[in-house]
C-alpha positions in Angstrom: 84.8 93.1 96.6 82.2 89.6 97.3 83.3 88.0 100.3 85.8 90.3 101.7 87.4 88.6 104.5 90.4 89.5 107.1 91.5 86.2 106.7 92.1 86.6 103.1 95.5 87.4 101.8 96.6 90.6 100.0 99.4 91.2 97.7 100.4 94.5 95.7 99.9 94.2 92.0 103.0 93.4 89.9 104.2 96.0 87.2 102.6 99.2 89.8 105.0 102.7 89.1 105.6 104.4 92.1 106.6 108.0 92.9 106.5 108.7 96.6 105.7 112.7 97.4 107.5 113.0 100.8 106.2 116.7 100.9 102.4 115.3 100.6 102.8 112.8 102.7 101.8 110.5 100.3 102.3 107.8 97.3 101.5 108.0 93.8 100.7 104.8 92.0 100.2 104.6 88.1 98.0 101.6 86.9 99.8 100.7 83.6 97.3 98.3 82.4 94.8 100.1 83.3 95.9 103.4 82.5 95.0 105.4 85.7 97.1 107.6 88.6 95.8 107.4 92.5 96.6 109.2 95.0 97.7 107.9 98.5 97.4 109.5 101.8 99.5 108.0 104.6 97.1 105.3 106.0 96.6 104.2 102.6 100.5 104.0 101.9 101.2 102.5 105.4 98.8 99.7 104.3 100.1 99.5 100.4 102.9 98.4 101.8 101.9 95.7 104.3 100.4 94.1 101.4 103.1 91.8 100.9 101.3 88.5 101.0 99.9 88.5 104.8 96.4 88.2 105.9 94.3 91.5 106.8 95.0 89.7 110.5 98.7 90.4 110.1 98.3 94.0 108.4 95.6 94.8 110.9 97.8 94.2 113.9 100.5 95.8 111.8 98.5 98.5 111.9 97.5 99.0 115.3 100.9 99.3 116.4 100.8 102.3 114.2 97.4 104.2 115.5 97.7 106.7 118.3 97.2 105.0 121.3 93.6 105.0 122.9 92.1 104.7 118.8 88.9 101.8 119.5 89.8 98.4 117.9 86.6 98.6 115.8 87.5 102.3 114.6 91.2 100.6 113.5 89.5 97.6 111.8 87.3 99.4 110.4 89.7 102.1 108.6 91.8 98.9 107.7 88.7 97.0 105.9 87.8 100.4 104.0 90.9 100.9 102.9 92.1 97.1 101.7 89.0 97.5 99.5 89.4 100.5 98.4 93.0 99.2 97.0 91.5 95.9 95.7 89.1 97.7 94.0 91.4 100.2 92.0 93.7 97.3 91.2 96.6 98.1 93.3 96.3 94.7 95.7 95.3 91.1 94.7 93.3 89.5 97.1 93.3 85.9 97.9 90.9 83.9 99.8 91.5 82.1 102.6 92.5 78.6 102.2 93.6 79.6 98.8 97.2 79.1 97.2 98.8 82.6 96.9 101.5 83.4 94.9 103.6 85.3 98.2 
């Protein structure tokens, strides 16, 4: 993902099917146009879902409220970076720059 940015806004893909597995402790998301099934864990959910249109700013401090207390800022940002590419790059989240119209 070129120019990956905290600033830049992310936004789970439209037409996703979704099957939460409570027992896992995770989510299951089928890709229908790209026909594909991945696997969630719980950090990856948690930040699925705070892809509603905010900045990786907003989910990141989203997402520090969530983190045992004492966990390093950098250790947080950096699980938070990994993981918002990780979900652009399997099509799950559209990213948009910043300064760019998104469609939240």
């Amino acid at each position: 993902m070129s120019g990956f940015s905290l600033h830049d806004s992310f936004l789970r893909t439209a037409d996703l099917r979704l099957r939460e597995v409570p027992e896992w402790g995770s989510l299951l998301v089928y890709t229908p146009a790209h026909p594909d099934i991945h696997y969630l864990d719980a950090r990856s959910w948690l930040l699925f879902e705070l892809c509603d249109g905010r900045s990786g700013t907003g989910i990141l401090e989203e997402f520090r409220q969530a983190v045992p207390d004492g966990t390093p800022p950098e250790q947080s940002e950096a699980a938070v970076v990994e993981a918002l590419t990780a979900l652009a790059e399997k099509g799950l989240v559209t990213r948009a720059a910043a300064g760019s119209r998104t469609a939240a």
